[in-house]
C-alpha positions in Angstrom: -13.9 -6.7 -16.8 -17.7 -8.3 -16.7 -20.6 -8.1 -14.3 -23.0 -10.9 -14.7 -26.2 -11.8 -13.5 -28.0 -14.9 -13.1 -31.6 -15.3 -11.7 -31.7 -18.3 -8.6 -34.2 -20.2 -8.0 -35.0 -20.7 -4.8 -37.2 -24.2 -4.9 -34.5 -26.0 -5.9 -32.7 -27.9 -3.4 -29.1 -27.3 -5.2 -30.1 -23.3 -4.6 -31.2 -24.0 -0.9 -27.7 -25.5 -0.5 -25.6 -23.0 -2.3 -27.8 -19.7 -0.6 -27.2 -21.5 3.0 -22.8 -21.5 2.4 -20.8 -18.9 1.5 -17.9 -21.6 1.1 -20.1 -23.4 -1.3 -20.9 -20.9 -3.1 -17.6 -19.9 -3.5 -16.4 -22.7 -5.2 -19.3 -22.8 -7.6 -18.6 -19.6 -8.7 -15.1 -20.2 -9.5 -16.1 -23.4 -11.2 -17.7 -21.3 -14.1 -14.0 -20.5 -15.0 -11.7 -22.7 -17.1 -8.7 -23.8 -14.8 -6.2 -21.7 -17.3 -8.4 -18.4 -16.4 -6.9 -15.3 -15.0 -9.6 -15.3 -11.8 -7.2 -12.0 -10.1 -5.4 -9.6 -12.4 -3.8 -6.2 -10.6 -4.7 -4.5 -13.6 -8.3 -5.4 -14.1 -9.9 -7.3 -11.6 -10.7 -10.4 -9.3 -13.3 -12.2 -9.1 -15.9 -11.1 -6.8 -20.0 -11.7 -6.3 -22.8 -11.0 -4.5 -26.6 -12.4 -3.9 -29.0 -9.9 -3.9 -32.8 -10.8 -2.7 -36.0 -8.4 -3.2 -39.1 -9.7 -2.3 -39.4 -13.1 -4.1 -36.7 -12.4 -6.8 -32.9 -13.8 -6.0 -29.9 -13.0 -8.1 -26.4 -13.7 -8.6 -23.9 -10.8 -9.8 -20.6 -11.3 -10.0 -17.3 -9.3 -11.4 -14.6 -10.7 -13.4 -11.4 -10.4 -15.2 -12.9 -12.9 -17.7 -16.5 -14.0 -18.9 -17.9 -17.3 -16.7 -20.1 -20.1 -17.8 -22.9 -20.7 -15.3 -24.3 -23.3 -17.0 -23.6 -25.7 -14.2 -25.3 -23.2 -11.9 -27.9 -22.6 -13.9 -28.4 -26.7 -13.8 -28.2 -26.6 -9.6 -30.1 -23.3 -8.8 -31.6 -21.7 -11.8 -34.1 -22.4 -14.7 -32.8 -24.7 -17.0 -35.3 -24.6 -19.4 -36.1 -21.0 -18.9 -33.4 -18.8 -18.6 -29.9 -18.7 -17.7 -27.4 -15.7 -17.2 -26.6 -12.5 -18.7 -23.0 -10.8 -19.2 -22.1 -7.1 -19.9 -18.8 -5.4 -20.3 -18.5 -3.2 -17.4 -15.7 -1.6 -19.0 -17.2 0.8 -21.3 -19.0 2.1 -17.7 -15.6 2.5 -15.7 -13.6 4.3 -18.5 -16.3 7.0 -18.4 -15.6 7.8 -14.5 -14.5 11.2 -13.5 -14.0 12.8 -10.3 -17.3 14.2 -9.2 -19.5 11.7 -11.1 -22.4 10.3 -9.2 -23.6 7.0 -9.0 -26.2 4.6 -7.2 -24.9 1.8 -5.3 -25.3 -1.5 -3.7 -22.6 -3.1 -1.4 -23.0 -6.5 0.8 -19.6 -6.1 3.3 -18.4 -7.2 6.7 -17.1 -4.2 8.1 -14.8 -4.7 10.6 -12.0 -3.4 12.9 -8.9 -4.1 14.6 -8.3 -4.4 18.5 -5.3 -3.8 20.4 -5.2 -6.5 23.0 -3.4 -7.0 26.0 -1.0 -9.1 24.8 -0.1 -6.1 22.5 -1.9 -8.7 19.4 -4.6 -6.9 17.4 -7.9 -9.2 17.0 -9.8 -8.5 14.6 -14.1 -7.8 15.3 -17.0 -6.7 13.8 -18.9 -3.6 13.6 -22.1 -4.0 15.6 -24.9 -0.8 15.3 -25.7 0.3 12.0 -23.6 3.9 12.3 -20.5 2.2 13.3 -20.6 -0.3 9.6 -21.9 3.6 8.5 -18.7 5.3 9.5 -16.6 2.0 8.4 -18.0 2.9 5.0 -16.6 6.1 5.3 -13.6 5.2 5.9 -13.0 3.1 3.4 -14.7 5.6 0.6 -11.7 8.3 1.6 -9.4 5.4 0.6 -11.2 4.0 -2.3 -11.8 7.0 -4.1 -16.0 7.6 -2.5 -18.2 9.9 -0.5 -21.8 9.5 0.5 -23.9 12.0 -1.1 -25.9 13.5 1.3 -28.7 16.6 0.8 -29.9 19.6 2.5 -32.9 18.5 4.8 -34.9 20.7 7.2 -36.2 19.5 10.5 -37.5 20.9 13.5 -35.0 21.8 16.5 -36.4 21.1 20.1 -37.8 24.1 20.7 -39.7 23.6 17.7 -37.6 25.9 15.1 -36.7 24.9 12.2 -33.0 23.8 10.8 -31.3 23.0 7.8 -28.9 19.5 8.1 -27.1 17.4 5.6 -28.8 14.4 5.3 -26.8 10.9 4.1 -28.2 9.6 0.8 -27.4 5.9 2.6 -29.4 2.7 3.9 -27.5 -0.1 6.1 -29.8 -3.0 6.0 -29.6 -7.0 6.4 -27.3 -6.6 9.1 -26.7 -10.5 10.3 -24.5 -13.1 11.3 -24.0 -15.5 8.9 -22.9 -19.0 9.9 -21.4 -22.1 8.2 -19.4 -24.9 7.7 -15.6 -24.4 6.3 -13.5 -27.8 6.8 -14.1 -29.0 10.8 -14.6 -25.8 11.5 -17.6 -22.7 11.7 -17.1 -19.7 10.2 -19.3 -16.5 11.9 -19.8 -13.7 9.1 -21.2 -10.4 9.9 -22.4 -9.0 7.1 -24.3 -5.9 6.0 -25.6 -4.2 3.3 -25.2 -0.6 2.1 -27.5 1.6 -0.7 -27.5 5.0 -1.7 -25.9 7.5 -3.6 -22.0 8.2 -3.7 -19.8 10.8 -5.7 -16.5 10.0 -7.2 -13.4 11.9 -5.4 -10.7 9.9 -6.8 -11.3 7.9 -10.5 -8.6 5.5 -10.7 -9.0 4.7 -7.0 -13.0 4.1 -7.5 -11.9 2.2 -10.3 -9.8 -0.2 -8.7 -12.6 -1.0 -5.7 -15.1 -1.3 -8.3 -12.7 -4.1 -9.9 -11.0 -5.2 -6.6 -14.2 -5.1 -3.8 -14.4 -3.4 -0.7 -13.1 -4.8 3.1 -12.4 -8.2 4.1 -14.5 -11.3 3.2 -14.5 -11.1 -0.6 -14.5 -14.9 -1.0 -17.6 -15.1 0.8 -20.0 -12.9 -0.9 -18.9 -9.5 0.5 -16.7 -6.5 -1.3 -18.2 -6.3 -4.6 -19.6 -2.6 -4.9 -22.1 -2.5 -7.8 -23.1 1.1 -9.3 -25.5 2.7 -11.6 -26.2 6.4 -13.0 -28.4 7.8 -10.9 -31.0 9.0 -14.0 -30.9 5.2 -14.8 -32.4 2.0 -14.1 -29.7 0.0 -11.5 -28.0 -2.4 -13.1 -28.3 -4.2 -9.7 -31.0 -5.7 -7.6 -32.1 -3.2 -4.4 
């Protein structure tokens, strides 16, 4: 399993195109692969990515079974000439999870939920206010082997007394619709994205969602859950 990350540059017309279409974005991410490579394995991982944006800077990251070959990336929305990608094993990091480790993390997702309808169909919709995709998170962690770290915090009560509460180690920002072409069609993505400080409950399950993403959309740019130790410098962007 690798995590790669590959700088994009965002003068370049290929990298205005790519940035602007999940779909297309999509498909040049899987085009780094050899058509004989194992893009989903049950065992390891799928392929999953991720653009991150901080100030000026823009990167790619993206999880794999196997190592890819950006270079015809690198040609549309990078720097040729001045630098291309780097790859790490992200392996050596997961063997060494244990319940109760701590990590930093960055998630972009499209948390979402199911309907009952009239009909008796279930639609599926978006999470709209920031707690709501907060609680979706949440929910998946108890599933996926997470919690959110939170830490005692004093504030003042109404009458002005003070009061101890547990305060989320969390941020939900970029919270937008994304829209764009797929086929005839438009595709409508809400997406949003999640930082902070989590705690292992359940290794092999963090393991898997660290390999596997998080929530729907994964072939869009949403799911992959990146993480760091907390005492170190993140390995992501954010």
């Amino acid at each position: 399993m690798y995590l790669t990350r590959m700088p994009i540059n965002k003068a370049r017309r290929g990298a205005a195109r790519l940035l602007a279409s999940p779909q297309l974005m999509h498909a040049a991410v899987l085009s780094s692969f050899p058509p004989d490579a194992v893009l989903e394995d049950a065992s390891r991982a799928r392929v999953l990515w991720r653009v991150d944006e901080t100030g000026p800077h823009v990167h790619l990251y993206v999880v794999s079974p196997e190592k890819p070959d950006l270079t015809a990336l690198v040609e549309q929305a990078g720097w040729p000439l001045a630098s291309s990608w780097e790859t790490k094993d992200y392996r050596p990091l997961i063997d060494r999870i244990h319940k109760g480790d701590e990590f930093r993390f960055s998630l972009v997702a499209n948390p979402v939920h199911d309907v009952r309808q009239a009909s008796g169909k279930s639609k599926r919709l978006p999470h709209v206010t920031a707690a709501q995709q907060e609680d979706w998170l949440r929910g998946k962690g108890k599933r996926l082997g997470f919690e959110i770290v939170t830490i005692p915090l004093e504030q003042a009560t109404a009458d002005g007394e003070p009061t101890v509460v547990d305060a989320p180690q969390i941020a939900v920002s970029d919270r937008r619709d994304r829209r764009f072409r797929r086929g005839e069609g438009t595709v409508t993505l809400r997406t949003a994205r999640f930082d902070g400080i989590l705690r292992v409950t359940d290794a092999e399950a963090f393991r898997i969602a660290l390999g596997h993403g998080v929530g729907p959309a994964k072939g869009y740019g949403c799911g992959l859950l990146t993480v760091s130790r907390p005492s170190a410098r993140p390995v992501q962007a954010g």
